[in-house]
MIKOLNU-369735 format. One record per atom (N, C-alpha, C, O): z, x, y. Coordinates in steps of 0.1 Angstrom, whole numbers, plus 5000, padded with zeros to 4 digits. Atoms other than C-alpha are relative to their C-alpha. Layout:
% MIKOLNU-369735
ZXY
...
***
This chain:
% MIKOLNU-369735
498750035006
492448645029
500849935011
501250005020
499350054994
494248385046
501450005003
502149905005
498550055003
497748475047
501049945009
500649925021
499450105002
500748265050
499549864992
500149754993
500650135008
498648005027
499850024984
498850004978
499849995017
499948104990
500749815005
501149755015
499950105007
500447804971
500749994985
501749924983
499850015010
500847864938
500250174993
499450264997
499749865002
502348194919
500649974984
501549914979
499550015010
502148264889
500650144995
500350255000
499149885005
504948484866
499650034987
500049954979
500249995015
503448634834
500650124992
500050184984
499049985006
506648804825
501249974995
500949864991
499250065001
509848734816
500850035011
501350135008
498949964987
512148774849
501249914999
501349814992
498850064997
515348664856
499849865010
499349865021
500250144997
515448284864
500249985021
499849905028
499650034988
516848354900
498350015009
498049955019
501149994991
513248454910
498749894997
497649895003
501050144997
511248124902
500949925011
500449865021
499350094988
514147974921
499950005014
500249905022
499950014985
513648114952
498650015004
498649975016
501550035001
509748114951
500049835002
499549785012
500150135000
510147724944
501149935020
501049845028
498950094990
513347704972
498850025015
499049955025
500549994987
510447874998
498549895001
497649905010
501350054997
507647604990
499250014991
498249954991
501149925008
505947764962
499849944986
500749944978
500550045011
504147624934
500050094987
499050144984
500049865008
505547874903
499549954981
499949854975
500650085013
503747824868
500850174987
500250284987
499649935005
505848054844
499750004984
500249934976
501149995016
503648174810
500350184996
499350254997
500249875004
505048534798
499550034987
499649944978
500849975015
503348684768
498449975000
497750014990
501550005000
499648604779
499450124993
499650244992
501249845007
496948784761
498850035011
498849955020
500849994986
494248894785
499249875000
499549805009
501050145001
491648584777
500749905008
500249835016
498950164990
494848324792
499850065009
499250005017
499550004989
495548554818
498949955007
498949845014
501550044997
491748544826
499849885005
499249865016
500250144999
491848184825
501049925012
500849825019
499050044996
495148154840
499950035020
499949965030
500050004982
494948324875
498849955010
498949975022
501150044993
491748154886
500549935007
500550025016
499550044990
493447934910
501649995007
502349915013
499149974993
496048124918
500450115013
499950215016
500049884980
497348294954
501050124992
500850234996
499349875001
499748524937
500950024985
501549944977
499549995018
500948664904
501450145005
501750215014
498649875003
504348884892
500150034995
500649954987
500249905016
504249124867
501450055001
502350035009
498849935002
506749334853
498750164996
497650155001
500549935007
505149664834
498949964987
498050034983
500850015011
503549504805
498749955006
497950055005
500750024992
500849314826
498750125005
498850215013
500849904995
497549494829
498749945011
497649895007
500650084989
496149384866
499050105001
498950195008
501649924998
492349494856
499149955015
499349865023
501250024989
489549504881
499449834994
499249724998
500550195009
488349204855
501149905006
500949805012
499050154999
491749014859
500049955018
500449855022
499950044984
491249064903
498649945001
498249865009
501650094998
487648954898
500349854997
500449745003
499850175008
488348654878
501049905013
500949785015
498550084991
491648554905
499149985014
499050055024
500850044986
489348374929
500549985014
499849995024
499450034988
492048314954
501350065002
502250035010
498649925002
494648584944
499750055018
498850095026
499549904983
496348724980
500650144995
500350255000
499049915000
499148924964
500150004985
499849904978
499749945011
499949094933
501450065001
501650165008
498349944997
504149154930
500450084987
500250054975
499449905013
505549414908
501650005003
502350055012
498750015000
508949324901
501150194997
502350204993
499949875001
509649704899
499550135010
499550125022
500249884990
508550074913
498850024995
498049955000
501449995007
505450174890
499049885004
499249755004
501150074996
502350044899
498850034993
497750004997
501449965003
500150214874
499649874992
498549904987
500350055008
499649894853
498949935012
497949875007
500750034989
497849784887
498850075006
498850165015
501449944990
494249864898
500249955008
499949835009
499950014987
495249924933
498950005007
498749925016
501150014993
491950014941
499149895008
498849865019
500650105004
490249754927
500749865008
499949765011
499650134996
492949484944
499950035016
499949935024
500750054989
491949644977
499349995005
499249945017
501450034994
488749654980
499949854997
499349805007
499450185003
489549264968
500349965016
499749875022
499250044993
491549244996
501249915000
501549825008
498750065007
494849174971
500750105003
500550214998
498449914996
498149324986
500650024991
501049934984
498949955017
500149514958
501050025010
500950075022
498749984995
503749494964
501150054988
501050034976
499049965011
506849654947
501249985005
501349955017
498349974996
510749674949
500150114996
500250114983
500049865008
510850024943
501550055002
501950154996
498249995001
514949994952
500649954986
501550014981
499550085008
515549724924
500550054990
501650014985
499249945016
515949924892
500150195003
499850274994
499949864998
516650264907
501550044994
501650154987
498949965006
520350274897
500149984982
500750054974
500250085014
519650084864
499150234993
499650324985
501049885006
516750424857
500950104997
501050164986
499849874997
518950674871
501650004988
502250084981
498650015016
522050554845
499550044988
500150114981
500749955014
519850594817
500050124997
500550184988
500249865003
518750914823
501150125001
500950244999
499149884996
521951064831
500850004980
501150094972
499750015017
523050884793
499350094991
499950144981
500949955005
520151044782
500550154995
500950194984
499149864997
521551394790
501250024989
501250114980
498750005008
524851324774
499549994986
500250044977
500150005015
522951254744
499750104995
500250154985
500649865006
520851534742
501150145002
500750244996
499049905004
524151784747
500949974992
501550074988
499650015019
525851634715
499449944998
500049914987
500850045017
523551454697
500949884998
501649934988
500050124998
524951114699
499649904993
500349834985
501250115013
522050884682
500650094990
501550064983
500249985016
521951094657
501150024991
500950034979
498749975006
525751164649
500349864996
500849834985
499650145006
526050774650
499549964991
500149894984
500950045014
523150734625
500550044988
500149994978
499949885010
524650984603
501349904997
501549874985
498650065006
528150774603
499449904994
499649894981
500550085012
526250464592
499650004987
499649914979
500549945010
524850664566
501250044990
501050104979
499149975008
528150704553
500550174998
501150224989
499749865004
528451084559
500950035017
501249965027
498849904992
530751324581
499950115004
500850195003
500049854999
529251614594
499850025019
499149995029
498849984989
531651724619
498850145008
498450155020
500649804995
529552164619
498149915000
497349985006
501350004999
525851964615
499949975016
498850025020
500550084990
526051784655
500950125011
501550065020
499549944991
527552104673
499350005012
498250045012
500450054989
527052014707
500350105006
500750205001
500049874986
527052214744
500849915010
500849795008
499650014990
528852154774
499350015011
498850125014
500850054983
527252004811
499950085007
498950135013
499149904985
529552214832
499150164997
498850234987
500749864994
527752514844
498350034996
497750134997
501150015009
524452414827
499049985016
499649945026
500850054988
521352364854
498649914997
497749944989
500550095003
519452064854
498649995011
498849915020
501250024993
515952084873
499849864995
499749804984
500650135003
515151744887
498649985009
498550005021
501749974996
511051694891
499949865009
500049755004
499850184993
511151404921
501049975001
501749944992
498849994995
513751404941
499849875010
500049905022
500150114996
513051024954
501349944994
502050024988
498850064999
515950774950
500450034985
501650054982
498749975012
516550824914
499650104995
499550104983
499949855003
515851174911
501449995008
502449985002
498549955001
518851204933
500949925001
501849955009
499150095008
520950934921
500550104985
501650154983
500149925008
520351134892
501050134996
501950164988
499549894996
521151464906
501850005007
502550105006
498650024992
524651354925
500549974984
501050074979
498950045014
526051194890
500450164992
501550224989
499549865011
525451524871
500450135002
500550214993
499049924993
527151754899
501049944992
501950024989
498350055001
530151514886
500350124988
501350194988
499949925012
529551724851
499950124999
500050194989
499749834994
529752054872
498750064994
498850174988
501549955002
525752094863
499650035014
499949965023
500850014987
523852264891
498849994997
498150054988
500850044998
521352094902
498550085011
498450095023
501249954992
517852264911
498549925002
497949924991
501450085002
514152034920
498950065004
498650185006
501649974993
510851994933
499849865004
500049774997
501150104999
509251754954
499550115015
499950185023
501250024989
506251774975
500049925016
499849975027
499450054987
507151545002
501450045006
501550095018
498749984994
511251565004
500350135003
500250224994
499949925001
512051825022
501150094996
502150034992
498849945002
514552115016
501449965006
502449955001
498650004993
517052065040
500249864997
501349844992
499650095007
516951715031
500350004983
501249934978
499250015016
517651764992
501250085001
502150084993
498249915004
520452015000
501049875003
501849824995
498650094998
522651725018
500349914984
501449874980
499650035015
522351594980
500350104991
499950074979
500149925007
523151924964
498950044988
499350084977
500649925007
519852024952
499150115009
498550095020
501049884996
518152354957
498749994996
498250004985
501249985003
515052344959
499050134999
499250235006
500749895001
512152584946
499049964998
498849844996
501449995005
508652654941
500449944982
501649944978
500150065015
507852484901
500050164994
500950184985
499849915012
507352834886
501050125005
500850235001
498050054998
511052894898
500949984993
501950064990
499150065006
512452664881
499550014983
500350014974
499650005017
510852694844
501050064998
502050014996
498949925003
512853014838
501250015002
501950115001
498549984994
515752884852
501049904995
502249924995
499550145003
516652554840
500549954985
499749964976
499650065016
518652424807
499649884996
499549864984
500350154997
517652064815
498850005008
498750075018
500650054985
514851904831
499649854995
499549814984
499950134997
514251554841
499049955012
499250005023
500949984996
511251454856
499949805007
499849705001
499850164994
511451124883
498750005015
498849995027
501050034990
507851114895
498749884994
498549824983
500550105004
505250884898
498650064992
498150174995
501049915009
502250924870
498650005012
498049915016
501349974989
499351064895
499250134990
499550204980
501049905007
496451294886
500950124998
501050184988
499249884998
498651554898
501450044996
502050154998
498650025010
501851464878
499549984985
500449984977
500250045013
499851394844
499950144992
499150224996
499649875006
500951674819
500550115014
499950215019
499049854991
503551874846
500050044990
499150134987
499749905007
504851964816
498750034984
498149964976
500949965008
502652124793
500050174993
500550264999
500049915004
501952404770
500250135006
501050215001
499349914990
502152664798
501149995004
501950075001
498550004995
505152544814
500949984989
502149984991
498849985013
506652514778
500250184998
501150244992
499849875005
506152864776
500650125011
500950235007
499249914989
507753034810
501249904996
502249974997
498650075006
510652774798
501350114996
501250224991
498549925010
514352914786
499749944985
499749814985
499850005010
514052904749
501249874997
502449874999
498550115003
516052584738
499649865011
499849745009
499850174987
515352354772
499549904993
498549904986
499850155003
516051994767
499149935014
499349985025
500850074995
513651764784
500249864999
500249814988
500050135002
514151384796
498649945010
498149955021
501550124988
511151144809
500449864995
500149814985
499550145000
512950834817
498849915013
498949805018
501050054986
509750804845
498949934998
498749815002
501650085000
505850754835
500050104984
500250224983
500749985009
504850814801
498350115002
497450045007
500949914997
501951124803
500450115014
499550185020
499749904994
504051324828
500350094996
500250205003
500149875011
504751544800
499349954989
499149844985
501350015008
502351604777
500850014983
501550104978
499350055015
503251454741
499450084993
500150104983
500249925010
501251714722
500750145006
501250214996
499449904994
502651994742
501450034995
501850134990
499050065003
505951824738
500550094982
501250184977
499350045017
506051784698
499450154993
499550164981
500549845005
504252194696
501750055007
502650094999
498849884995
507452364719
501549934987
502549994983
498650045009
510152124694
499550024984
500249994975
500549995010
508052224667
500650144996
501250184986
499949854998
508352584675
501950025002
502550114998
498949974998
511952544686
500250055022
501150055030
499749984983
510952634723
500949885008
501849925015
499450094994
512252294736
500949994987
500750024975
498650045015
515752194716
500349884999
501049834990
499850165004
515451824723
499349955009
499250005020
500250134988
514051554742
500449854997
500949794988
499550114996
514551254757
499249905001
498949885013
501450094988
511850984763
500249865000
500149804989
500450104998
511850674774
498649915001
498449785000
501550054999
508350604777
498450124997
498250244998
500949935008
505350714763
498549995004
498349885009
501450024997
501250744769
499949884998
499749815008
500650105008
500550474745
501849925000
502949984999
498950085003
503350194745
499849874993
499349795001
498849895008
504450124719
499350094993
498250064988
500649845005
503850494706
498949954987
499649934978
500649985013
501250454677
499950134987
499950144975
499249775006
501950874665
501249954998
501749905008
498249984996
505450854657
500550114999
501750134998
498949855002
505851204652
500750065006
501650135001
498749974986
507651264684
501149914996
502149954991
498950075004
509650964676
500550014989
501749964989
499549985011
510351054644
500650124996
501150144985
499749885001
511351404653
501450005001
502049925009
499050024998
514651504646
500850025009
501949985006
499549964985
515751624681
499149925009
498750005017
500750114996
513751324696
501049925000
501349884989
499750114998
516051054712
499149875005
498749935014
501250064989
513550774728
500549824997
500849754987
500150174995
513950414739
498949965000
497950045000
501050094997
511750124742
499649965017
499349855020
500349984988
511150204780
501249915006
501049815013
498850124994
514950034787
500550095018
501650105022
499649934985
514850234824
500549925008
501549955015
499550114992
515049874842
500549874992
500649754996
499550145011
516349674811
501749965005
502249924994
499350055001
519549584823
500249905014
499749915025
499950074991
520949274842
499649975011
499049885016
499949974990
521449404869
498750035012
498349995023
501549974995
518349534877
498849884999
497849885006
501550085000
515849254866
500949895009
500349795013
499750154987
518249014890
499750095009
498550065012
499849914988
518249244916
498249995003
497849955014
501249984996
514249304910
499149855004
498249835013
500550155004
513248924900
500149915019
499449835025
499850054988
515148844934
499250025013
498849945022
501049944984
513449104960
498649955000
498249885009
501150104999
510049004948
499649905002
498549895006
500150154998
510548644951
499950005017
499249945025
499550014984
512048734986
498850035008
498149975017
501550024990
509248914998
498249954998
497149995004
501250085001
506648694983
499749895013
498849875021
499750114988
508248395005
500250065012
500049985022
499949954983
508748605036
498350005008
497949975019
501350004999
504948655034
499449925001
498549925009
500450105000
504148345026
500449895010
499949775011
499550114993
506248195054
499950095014
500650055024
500449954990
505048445079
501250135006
501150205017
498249984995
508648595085
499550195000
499450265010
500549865000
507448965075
499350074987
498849984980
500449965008
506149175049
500350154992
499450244994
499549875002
508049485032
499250014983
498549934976
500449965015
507449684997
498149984999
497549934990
501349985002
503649735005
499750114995
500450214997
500749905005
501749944986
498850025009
498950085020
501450004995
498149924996
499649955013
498549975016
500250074986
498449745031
501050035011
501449935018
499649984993
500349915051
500449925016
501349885022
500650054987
498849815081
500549865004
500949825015
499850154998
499449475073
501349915000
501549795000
498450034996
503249495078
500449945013
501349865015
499650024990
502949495111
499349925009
499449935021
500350124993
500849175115
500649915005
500349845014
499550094999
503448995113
501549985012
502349895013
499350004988
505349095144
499749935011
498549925014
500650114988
505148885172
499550085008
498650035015
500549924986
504649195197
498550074995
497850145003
501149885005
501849365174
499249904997
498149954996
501250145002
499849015167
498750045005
497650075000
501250014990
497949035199
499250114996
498150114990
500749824999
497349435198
499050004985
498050074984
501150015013
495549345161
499349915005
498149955001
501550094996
493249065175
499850075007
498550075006
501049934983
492149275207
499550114990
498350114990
500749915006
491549575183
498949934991
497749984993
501150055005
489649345160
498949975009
497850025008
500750104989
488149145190
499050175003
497850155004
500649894990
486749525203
499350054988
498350124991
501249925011
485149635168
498949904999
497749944999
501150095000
483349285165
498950045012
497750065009
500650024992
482349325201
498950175000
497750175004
500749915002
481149705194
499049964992
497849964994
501750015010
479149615166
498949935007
497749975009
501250104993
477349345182
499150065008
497950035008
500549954985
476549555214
499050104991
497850104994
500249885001
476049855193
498649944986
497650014986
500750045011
473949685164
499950044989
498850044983
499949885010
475249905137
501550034997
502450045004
498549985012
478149955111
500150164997
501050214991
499749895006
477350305107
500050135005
499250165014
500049894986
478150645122
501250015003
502149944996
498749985003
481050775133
500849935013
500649995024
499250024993
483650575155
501450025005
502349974997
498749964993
486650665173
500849905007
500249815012
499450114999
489450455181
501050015009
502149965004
498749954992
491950595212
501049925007
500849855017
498850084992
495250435218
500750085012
501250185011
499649964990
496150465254
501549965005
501849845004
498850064997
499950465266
500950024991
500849974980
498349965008
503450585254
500149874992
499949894981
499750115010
504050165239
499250004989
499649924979
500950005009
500750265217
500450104990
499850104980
500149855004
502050605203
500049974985
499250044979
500050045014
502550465167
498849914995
498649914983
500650125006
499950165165
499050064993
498650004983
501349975004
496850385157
499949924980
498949874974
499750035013
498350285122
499349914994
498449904985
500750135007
497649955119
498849945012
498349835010
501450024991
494949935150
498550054990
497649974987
501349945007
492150135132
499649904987
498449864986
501150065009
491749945101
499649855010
498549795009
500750144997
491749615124
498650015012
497749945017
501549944995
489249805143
499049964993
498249874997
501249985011
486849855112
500649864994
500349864982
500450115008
487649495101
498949925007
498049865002
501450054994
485849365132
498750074999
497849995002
501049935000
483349615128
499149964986
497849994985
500650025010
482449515096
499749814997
498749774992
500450144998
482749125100
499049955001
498250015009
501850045000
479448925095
499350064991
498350014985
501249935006
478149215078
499550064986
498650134982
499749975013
479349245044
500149844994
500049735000
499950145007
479648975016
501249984997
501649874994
498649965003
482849065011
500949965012
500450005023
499349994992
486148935030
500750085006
501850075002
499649894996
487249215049
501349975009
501249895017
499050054997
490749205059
500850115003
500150215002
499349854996
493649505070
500250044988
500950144987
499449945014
493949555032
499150144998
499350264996
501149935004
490649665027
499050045005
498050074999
500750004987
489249705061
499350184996
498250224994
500549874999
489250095057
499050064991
498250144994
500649995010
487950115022
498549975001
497750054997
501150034998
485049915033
499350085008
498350145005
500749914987
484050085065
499450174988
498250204986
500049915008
484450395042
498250014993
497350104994
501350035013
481450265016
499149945010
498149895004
501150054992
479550145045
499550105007
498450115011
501049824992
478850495059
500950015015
500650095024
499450014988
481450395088
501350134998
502350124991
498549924996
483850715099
500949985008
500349955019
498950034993
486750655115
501150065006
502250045000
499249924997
488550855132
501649975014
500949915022
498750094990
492050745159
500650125005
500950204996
499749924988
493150995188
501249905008
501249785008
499350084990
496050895212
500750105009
501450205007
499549974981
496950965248
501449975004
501349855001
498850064995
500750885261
499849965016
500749915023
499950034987
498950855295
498649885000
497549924995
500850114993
496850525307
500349965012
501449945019
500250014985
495150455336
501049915003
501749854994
499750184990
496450165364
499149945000
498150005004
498250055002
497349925359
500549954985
501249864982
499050055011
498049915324
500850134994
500850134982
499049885007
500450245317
500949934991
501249964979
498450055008
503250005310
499949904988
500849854981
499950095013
501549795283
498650114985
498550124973
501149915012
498550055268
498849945004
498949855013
501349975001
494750065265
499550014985
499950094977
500749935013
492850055237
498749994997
498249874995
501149954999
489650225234
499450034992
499950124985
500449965013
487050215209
498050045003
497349965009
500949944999
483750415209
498850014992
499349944983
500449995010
480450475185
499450125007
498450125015
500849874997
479750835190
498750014996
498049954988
501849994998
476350945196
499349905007
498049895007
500850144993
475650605217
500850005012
501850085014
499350044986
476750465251
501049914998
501949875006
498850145000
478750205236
501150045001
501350154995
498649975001
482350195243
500449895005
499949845015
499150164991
484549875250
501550085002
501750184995
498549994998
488249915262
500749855001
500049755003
499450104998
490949645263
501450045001
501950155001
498150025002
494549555264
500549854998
499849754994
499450115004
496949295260
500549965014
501150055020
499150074990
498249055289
501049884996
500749764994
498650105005
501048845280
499250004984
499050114980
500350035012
499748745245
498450004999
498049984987
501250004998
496048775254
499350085001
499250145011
501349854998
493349015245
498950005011
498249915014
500949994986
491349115273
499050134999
499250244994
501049874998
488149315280
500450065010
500750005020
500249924984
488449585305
498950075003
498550085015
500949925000
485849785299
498849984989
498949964977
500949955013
482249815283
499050045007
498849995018
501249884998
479450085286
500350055012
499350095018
499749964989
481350205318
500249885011
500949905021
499750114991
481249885336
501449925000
501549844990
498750064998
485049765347
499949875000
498849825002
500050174992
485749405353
501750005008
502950005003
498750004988
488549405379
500949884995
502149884995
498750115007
489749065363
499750014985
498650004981
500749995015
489749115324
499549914994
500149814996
501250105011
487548915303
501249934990
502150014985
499349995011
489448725278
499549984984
498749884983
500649975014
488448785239
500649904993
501549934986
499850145011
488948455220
498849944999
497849985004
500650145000
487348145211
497750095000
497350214997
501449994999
482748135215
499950105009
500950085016
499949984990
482048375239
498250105003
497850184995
500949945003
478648495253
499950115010
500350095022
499849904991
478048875267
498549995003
497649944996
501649974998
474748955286
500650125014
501650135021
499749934989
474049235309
498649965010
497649915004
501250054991
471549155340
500350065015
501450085021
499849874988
470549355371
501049865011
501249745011
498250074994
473849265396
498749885013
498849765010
500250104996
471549065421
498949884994
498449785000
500850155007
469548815400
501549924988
502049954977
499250095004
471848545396
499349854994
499549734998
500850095002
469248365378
500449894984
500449774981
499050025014
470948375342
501149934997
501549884987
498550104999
474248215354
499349884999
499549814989
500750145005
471847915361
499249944992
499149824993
500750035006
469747875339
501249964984
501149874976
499349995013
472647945311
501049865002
501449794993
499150144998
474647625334
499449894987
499949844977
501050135002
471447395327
500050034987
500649934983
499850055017
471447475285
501349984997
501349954986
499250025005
474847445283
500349875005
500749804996
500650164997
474447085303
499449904987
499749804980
501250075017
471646995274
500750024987
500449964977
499249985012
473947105249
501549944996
502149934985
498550084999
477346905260
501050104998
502150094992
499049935008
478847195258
500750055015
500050015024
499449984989
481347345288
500050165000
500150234990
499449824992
481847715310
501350004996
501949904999
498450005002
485247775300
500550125010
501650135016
499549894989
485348095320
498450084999
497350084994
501849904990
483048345340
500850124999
502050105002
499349874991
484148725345
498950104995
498550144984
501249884997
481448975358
500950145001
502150165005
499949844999
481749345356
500250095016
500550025025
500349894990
481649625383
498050054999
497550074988
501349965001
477849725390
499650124998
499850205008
500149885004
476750025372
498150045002
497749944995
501350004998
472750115379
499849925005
498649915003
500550144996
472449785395
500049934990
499149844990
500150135008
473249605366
501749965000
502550045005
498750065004
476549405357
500149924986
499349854980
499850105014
478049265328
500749894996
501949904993
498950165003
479348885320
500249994989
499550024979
499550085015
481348735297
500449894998
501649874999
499850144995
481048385297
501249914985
500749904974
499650085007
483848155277
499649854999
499749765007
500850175004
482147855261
500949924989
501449964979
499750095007
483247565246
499549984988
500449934980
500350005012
481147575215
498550115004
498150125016
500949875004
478247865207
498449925003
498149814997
501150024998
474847805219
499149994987
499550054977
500650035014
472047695190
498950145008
498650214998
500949954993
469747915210
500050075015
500350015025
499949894991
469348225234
498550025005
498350135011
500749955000
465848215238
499349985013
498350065016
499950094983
465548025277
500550175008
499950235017
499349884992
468048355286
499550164996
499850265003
500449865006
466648655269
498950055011
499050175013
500749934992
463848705296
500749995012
500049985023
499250024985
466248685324
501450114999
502350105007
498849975001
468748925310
499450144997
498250154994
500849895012
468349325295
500550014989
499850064981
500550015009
470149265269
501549854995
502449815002
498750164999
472548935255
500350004984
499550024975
499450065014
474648855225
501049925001
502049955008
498850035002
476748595214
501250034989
500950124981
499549975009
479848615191
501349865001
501449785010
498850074998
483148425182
501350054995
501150134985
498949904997
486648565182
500949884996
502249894996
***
């Protein structure tokens, strides 16, 4: 994956006009077709670098096979399940979201939502079209003092949670990640989940649909419930369970819900929808203005930042690969790459378990995005597949490669003040080290042998090790690179370990042939960087 070299992006939704605009203002070739059926899409993204969905959009493993030259996948939104993330990175296609863009837009709805389900709203309005008046049929409840468990306490869980303190509801949640003392500065208490069933008049559920979110609510937790609780899922469709659901409103256990979105969209059952304590939208969580400019905009923005090298925010699946695009962390990813290539080669093997130790207080964070560019060189050459920081780790993974990253705040002299970074294949002798000098990856180390001046890791370069006094290999390697028109670009010998030493010669172009040097050497490989 070449990035900075999108070209062409295609939008197979409807977005707000501002975001072809600024895709076009950054260079970008935008082809705008919403409503595709899968067969066009099929057809359609074959020569394109990057597509933008909204929710309808179903980004199969088929539609990333077929997208020969897709980079990036943009989700003008937060949800990403219409997205085989998997599938786009073992690809090595970057999923991106704006998971800010429609968070006020969501968290408005759901608070509407609320207000409806404590008087009955829709259905008092339907009732007046209908020409009737019943004042004692739509007796409603009061907010104030009511307690509103919110499930996902991420930006519009407490968006959410702040609005409906205004309605003097207390607010009680759950998340997994956020901690407590962070949800109190938003006034919610947090508890354990079976806590809050028997506690809550309301609940509202603002998580993302995962294995471990599909049916929270369900016939058990309908049944430790208060008698009566109202239920909103303005979030993922299957985080409560629609048969579960339409048994507790059947029964009277639940006294209303709320849904915006549903398993199947649009519903094909309508018996939920058709229930009469059932309010439900057409999934309008990010349907307003505001939000699809807001979302249509950030996408575009960080399509073009990406594409123009500037940086890379709203990763999903590529973490790693945010922090290529710093100018200080460039180098530190080619030397890490440069040191997995150079392992493998030495080591002759992708598989087994390797270790990856960043040396030095300036390192203490990189292990992050060093390790996959580790396992990208390590896998380089040796797969059919482009291996890149997307999908570096995935691959190593399915290759039988472990990977494991350790770090030290202390490195030797003389590199304390810039780092070390040391990469290993346990159970073998191999080990290389390196660092960075001004912008240049450097060897320092391999199999125990120092080089007092560091080697530099670019361009052709060929390694051989050979006992320290037969300097027979330097000449002989002059005279074929003579016959070949090709140039020494650099020399740097090792420290002598057994009486042997190790060179790293920079060449001007790659030798056709090793076969003159192999009995003069114990053991040689080329590579290019």
């Amino acid at each position: 994956m070449a990035l900075g070299k999108l070209q062409k992006v295609l939008i197979s939704e409807s977005l707000d006009p501002c975001c072809r605009e600024i895709l076009q203002a950054g260079g970008l070739q935008v082809q705008e077709k919403p409503g595709l059926s899968k067969e066009e899409l099929l057809r359609e993204i074959r020569d394109c670098d990057g597509l933008i969905v909204r929710s309808a959009t179903k980004v199969t493993a088929e539609v990333l096979e077929a997208a020969e030259r897709l980079q990036v996948v943009g989700r003008a939104g937060t949800g990403v399940d219409n997205v085989d993330v998997e599938a786009a990175t073992r690809k090595g296609v970057l999923v991106m979201n704006t998971p800010t863009g429609n968070s006020l837009s969501a968290a408005e709805l759901t608070c509407g939502m609320i207000l409806c389900l404590a008087r009955q709203i829709p259905q008092a309005a339907a009732s007046m079209k209908e020409g009737k008046w019943d004042r004692k049929k739509y007796m409603g409840m009061e907010l104030n003092g009511k307690t509103l468990a919110v499930l996902g306490l991420g930006r519009i869980g407490r968006e959410v949670a702040t609005r409906m303190q205004a309605f003097g509801m207390k607010t009680i949640g759950y998340d997994p990640i956020i901690t407590p003392d962070v949800s109190a500065t938003f006034g919610v208490e947090q508890l354990p989940l079976e806590q809050i069933w028997p506690r809550c008049d309301f609940i509202t559920v603002h998580t993302p649909l995962l294995p471990s979110t599909t049916g929270l609510l369900n016939d058990s937790t309908f049944a430790k419930c208060r008698r009566g609780v109202q239920v909103v899922n303005c979030a993922r469709g299957g985080i409560v369970d629609e048969g579960a659901l339409l048994r507790a409103l059947q029964s009277g256990q639940c006294g209303g819900a709320a849904l915006d979105v549903f398993t199947q969209e649009p519903p094909k059952d309508r018996d939920l929808v058709n229930h009469p304590n059932v309010i439900s939208c057409p999934h309008l969580g990010a349907s307003t203005r505001e939000a699809q400019s807001r979302c249509g905009k950030e996408i575009a923005m960080q399509i073009v930042d990406m594409a123009t090298g500037k940086g890379l925010t709203g990763v999903v699946n590529g973490q790693a690969l945010s922090k290529a695009f710093s100018p200080q962390t460039k180098p530190w990813i080619a030397l890490a790459r440069a040191l997995g290539t150079v392992l493998c080669t030495a080591g002759k093997q992708v598989q087994g378990s390797m270790q990856v130790c960043t040396l030095g207080t300036p390192l203490k964070e990189a292990g992050s995005y060093l390790t996959p560019a580790v396992a990208a060189g390590m896998l380089a050459g040796g797969t059919q597949k482009e291996v890149t920081l997307v999908n570096a780790t995935l691959l190593a993974q399915e290759a039988g490669l472990k990977v494991t990253t350790t770090h030290s705040d202390v490195a030797p002299e003389p590199d304390s003040s810039t780092g070390l970074v040391q990469v290993s294949l346990q159970g073998t002798p191999h080990q290389v080290t390196g660092t960075v000098q001004g912008s240049t990856p450097v060897l320092r180390q391999i199999n125990g042998a120092t080089f007092k001046l560091p080697a530099p890791l670019s361009g052709p370069l060929l390694i051989y090790r050979a006992k320290a006094s037969d300097t027979s290999a330097l000449a002989t390697l002059t005279g074929l690179l003579s016959k070949a028109g090709a140039q020494l670009l650099s020399y740097h010998s090792s420290s002598t370990v057994a009486g042997e030493q190790w060179s790293v010669v920079g060449l001007s172009a790659p030798l056709t042939s090793l076969g003159e040097l192999k009995p003069r050497v114990t053991e040689i490989f080329q590579l290019h960087l």
